[in-house]
ZANUFI-831878 format. One line per 4 residues: number of its first residue (from 1); their letters; for each residue x, y, z of N, C-alpha, C, O, CB. Coordinates in Angstrom, 1 decimal. Glycine has a CB too. Layout:
N
NUM> a> X/Y/Z/X/Y/Z/X/Y/Z/X/Y/Z/X/Y/Z; ...
// end
This chain:
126
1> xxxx> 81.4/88.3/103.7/82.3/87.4/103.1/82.9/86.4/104.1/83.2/86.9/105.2/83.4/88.2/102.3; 83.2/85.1/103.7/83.7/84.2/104.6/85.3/83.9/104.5/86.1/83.6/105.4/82.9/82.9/104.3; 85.8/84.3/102.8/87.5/83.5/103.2/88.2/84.4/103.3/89.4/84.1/102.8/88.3/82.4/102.3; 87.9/85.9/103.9/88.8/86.8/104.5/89.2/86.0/105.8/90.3/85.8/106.1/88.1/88.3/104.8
5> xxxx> 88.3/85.6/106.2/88.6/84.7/107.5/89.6/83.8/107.2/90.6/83.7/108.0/87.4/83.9/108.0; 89.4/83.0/106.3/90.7/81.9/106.5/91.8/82.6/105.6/92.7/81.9/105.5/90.4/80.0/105.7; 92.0/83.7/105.1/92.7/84.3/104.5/93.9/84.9/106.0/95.1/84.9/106.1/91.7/85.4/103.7; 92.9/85.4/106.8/93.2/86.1/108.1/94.2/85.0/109.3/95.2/85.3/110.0/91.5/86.5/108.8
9> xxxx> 93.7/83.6/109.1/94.3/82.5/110.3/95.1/82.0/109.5/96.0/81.4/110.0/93.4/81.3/111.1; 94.9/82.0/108.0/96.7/81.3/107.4/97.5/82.2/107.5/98.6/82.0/108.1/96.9/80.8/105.6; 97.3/83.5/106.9/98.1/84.6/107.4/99.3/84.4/109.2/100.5/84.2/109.5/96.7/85.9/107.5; 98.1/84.6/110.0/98.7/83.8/111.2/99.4/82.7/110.9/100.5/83.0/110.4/97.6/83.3/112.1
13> xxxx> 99.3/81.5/111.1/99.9/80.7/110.3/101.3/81.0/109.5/102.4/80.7/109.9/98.9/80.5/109.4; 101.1/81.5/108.7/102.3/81.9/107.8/103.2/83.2/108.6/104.3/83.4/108.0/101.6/82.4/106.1; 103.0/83.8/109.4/103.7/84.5/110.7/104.4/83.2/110.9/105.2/82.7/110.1/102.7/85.1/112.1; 103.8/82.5/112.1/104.3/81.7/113.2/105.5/80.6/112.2/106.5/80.2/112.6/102.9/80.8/114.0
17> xxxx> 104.9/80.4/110.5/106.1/79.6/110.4/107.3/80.3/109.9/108.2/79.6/109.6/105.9/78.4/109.6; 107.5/81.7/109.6/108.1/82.2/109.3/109.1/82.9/110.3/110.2/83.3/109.9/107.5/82.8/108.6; 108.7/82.9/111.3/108.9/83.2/112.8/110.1/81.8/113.2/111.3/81.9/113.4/107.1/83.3/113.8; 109.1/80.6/113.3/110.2/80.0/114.0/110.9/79.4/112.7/111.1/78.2/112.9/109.8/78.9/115.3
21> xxxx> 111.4/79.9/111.3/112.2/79.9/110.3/113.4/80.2/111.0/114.3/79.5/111.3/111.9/80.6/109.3; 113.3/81.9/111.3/114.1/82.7/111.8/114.5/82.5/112.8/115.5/83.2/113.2/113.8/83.5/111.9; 113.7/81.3/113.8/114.5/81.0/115.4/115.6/80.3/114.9/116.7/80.5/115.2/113.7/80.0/116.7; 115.0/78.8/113.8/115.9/78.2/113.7/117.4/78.8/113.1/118.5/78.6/113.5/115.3/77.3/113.1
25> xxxx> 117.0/79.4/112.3/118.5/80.6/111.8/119.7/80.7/112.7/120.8/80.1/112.9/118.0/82.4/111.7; 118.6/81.8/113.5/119.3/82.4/114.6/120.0/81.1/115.6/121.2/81.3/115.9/118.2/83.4/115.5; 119.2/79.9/116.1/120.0/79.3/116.6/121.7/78.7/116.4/122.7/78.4/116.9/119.3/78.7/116.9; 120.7/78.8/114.9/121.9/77.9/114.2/123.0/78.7/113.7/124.2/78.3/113.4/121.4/76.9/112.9
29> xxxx> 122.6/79.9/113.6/123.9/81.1/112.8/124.0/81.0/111.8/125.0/81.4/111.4/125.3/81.2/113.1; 123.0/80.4/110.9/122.7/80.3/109.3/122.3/81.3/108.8/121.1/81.5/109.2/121.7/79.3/108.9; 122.7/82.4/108.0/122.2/83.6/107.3/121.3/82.9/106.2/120.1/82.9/106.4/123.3/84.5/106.8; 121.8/82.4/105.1/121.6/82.2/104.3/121.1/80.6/103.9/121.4/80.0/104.8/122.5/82.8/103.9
33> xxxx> 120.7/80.0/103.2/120.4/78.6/102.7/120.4/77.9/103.6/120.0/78.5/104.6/121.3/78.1/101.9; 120.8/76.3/103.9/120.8/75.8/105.0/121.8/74.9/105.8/121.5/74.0/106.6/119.7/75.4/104.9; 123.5/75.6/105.1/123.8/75.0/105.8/124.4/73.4/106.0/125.5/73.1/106.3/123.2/75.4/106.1; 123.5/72.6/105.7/123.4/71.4/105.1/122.8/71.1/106.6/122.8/69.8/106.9/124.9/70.7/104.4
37> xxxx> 122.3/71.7/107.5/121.6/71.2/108.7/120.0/70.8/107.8/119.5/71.3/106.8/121.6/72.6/110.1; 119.5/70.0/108.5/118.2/68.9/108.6/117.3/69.7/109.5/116.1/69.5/109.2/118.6/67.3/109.4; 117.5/70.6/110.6/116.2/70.9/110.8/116.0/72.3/110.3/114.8/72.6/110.1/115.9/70.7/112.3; 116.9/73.3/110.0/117.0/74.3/109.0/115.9/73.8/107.5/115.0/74.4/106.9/118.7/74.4/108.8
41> xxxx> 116.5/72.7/107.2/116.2/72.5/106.2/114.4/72.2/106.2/113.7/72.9/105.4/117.2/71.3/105.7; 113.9/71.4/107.0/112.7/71.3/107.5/112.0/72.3/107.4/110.8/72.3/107.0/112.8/71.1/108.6; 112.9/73.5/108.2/111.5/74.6/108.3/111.7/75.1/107.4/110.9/76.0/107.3/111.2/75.7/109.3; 112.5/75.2/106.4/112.3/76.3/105.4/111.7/75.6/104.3/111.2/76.2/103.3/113.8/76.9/104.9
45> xxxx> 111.5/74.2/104.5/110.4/73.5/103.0/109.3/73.8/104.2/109.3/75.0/104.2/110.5/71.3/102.0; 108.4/73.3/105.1/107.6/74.0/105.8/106.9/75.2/104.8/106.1/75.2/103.9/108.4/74.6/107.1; 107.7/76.2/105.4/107.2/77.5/105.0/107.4/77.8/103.6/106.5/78.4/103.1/107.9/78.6/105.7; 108.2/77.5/102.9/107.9/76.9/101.3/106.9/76.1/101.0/106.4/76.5/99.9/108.8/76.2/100.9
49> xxxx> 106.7/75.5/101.3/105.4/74.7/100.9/104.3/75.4/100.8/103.7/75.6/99.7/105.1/73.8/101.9; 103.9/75.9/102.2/102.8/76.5/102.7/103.1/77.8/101.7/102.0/78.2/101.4/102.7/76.7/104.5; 103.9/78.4/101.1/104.2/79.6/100.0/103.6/79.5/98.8/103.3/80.2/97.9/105.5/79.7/99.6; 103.4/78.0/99.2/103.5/77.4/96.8/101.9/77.1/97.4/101.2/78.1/97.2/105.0/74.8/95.8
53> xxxx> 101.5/76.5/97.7/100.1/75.8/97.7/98.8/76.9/98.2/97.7/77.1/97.6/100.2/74.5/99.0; 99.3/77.6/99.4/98.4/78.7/100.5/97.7/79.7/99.1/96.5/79.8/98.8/99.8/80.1/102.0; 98.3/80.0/98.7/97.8/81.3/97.8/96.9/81.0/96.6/96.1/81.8/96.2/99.0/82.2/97.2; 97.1/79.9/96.2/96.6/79.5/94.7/95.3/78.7/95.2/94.4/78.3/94.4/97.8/78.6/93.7
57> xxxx> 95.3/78.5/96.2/93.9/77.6/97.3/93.1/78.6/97.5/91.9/78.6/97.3/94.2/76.9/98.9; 94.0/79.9/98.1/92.7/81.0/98.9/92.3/81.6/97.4/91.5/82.5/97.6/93.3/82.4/100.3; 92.7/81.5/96.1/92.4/82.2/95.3/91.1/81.3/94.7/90.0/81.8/94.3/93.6/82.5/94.4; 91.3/80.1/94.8/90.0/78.9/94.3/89.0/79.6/95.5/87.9/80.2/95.3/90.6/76.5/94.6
61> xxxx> 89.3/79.4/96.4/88.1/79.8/97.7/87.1/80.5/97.5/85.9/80.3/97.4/88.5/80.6/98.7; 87.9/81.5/97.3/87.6/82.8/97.1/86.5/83.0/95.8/85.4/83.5/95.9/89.0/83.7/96.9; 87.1/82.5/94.6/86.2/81.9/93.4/84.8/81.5/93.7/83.7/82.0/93.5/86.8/80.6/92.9; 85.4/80.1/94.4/83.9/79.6/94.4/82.9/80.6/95.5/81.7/80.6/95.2/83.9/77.9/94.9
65> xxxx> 83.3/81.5/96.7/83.0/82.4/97.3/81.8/82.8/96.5/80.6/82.6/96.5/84.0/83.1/97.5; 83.0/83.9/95.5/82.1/85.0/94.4/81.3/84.5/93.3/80.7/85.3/92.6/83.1/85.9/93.4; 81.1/83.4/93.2/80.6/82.4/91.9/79.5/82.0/93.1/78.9/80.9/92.9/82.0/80.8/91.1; 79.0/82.8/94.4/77.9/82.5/94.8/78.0/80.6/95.4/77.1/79.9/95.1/76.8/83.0/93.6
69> xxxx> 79.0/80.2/96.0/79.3/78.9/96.5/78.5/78.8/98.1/78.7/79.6/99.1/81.2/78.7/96.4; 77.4/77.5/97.9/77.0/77.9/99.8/78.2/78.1/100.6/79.4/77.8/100.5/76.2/76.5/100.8; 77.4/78.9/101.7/78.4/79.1/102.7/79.0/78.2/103.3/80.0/78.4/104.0/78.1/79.7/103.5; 78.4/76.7/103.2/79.0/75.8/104.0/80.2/74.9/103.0/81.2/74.2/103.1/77.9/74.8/104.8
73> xxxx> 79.4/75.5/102.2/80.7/74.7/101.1/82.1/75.7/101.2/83.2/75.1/101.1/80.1/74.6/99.1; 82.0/77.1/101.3/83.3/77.7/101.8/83.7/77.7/103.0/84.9/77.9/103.2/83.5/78.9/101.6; 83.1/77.5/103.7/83.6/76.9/104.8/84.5/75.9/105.4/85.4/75.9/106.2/83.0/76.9/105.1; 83.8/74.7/104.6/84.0/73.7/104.7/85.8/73.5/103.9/86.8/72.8/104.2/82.6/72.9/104.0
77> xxxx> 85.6/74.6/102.6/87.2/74.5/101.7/88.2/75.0/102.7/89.2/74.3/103.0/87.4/75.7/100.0; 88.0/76.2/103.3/88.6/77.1/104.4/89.1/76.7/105.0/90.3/76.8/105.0/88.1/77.8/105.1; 88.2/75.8/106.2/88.5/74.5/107.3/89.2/73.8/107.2/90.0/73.6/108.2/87.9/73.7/107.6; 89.4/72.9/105.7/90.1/72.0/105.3/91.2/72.6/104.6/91.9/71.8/103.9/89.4/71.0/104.7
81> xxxx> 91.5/73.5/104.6/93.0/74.2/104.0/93.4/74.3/104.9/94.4/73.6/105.1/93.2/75.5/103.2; 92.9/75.4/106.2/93.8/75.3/107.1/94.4/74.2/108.1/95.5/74.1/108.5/93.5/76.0/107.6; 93.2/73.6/108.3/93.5/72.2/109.0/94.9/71.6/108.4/95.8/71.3/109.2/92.1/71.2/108.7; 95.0/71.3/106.9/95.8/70.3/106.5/96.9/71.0/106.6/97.8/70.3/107.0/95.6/69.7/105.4
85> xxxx> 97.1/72.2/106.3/97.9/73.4/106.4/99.4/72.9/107.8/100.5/72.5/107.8/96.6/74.9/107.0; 98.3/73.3/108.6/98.7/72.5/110.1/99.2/71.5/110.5/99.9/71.4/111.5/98.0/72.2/110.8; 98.7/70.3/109.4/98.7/69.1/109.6/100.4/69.1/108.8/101.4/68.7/109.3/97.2/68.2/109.0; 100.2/69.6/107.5/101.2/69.2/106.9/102.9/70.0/108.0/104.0/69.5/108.2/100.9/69.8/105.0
89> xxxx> 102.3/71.4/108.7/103.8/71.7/108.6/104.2/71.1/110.1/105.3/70.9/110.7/104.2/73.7/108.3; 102.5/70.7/110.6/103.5/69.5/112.2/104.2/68.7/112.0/105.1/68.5/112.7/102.8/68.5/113.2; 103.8/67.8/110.6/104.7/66.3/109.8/105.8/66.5/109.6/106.7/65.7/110.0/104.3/65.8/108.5; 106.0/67.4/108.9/107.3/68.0/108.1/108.5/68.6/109.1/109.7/68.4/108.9/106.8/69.3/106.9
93> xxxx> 107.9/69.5/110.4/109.0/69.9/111.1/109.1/68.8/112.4/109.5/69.3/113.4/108.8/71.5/111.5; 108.9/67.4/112.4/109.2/66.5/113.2/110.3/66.0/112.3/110.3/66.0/111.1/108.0/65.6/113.5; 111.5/65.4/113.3/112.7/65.2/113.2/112.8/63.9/112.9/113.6/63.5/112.1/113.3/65.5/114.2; 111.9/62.9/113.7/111.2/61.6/113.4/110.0/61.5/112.5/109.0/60.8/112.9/110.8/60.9/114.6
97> xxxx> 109.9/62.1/111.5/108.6/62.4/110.5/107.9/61.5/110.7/108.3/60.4/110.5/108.8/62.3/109.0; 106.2/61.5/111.3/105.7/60.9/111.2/104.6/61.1/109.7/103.9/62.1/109.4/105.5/60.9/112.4; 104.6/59.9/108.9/104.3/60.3/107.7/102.8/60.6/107.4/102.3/61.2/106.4/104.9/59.3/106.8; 102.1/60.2/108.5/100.6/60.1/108.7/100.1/61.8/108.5/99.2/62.3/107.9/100.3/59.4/110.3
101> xxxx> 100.9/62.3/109.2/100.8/63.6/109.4/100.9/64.7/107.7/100.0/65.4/107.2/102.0/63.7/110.4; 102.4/64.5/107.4/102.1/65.0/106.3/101.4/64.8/105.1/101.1/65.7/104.3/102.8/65.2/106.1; 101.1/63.4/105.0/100.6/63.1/103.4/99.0/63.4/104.2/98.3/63.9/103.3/101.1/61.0/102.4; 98.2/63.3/105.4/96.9/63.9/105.9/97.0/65.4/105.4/96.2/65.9/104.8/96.5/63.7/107.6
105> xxxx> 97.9/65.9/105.8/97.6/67.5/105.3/98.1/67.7/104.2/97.8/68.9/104.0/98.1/68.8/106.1; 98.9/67.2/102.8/98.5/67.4/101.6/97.3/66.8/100.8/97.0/67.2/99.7/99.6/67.2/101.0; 96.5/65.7/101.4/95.6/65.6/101.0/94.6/66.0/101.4/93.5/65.6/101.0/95.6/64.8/100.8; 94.6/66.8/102.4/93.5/67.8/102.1/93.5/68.8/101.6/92.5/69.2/101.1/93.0/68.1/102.8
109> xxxx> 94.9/69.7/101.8/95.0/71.1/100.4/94.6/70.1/98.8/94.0/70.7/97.9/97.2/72.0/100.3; 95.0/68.9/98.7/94.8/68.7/97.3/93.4/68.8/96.9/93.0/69.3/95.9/95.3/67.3/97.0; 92.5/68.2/98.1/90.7/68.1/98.5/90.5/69.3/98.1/89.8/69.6/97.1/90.0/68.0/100.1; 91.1/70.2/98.7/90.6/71.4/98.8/90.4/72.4/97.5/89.5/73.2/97.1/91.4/72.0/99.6
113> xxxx> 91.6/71.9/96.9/91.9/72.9/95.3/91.0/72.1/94.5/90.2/72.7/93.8/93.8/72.8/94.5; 90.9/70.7/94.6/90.3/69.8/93.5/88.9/70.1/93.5/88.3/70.4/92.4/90.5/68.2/93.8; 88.2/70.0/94.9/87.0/70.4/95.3/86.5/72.5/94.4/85.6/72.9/93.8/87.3/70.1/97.3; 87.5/72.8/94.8/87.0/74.3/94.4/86.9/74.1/92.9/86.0/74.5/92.1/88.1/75.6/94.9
117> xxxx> 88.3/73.5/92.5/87.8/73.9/90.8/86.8/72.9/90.1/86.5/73.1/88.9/89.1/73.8/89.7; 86.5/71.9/90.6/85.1/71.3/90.3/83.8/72.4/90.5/83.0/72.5/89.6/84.8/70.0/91.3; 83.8/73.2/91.7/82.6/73.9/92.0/83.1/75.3/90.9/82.2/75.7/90.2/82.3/74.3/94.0; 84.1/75.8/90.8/84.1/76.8/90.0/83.8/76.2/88.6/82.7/76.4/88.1/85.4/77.6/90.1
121> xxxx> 84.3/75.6/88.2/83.3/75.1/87.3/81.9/74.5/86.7/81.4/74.3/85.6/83.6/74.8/87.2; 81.6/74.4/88.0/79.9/73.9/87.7/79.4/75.4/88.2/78.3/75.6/87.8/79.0/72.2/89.0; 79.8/76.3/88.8/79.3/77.6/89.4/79.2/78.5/87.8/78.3/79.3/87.6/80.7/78.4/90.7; 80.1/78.1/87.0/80.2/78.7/86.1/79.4/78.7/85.4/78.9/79.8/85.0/80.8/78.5/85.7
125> xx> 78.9/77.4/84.9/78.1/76.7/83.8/76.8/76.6/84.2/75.8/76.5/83.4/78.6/75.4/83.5; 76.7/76.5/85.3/75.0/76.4/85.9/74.5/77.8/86.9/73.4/77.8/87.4/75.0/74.9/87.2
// end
C-alpha cells in the first residue's frame, strides 16, 4: 500500500505544527485562544487548517488507492497533498504573508481532493 506513507509524513507534519503551536503559547504565555496576538493567531489557523483539509484528502487517497488507482496516480495525489500542505502552512506562518505561497498550497490540496473524486468516481463506474 502507498498512502500509509503520506499518511505517515503528514502525520510528521501535523507533529511539527502542533509543536511549534505550543512554542508559540509558551512564549507568549497564552493558555488558551489567542490573545489577540497575530502570530499566535497564525499558527493556530496553520494547524487548523491542515485539521479541516489533511484527513478528508487522505480518505479520497486512500479511495482511489482501494478502487485499484495506478500507483503513480497515488502517488502523484500523496506528493501533491503534502507538498501544498507545506506550502500552505510556510505562507500562512510568515508575518509578511507572502501570498504566492499560500493560495500554491491550497491549490493543490484543492487538485488533490478534486482529482481523487473524479478517479473515485470513474474507479467506480468502470
Amino acid at each position: 500500500m502507498i498512502t500509509p506513507i503520506y499518511v505517515a509524513l503528514l502525520a510528521l507534519l501535523f507533529l511539527f505544527l502542533s509543536f511549534k503551536t505550543i512554542k508559540v503559547r509558551k512564549k507568549l504565555q497564552i493558555g488558551v485562544g489567542t490573545g489577540d496576538n497575530p502570530e499566535l493567531l497564525r499558527a493556530m489557523r496553520v494547524h487548523a487548517n491542515f485539521s479541516e483539509y489533511v484527513p478528508i484528502s487522505l480518505i479520497l487517497i486512500l479511495s482511489v488507492e482501494l478502487l485499484k488507482g495506478h500507483f503513480i496516480l497515488v502517488h502523484g495525489l500523496g506528493a501533491a497533498l503534502l507538498i501544498g500542505r507545506v506550502l500552505h502552512a510556510y505562507g500562512v506562518s510568515q508575518t509578511k504573508e507572502n501570498l504566492k505561497f499560500r493560495v500554491s498550497g491550497m491549490l493543490l490540496t484543492f487538485s488533490t481532493m478534486l482529482v481523487s473524486i473524479v478517479s473515485i468516481i470513474y474507479l467506480s463506474i468502470f
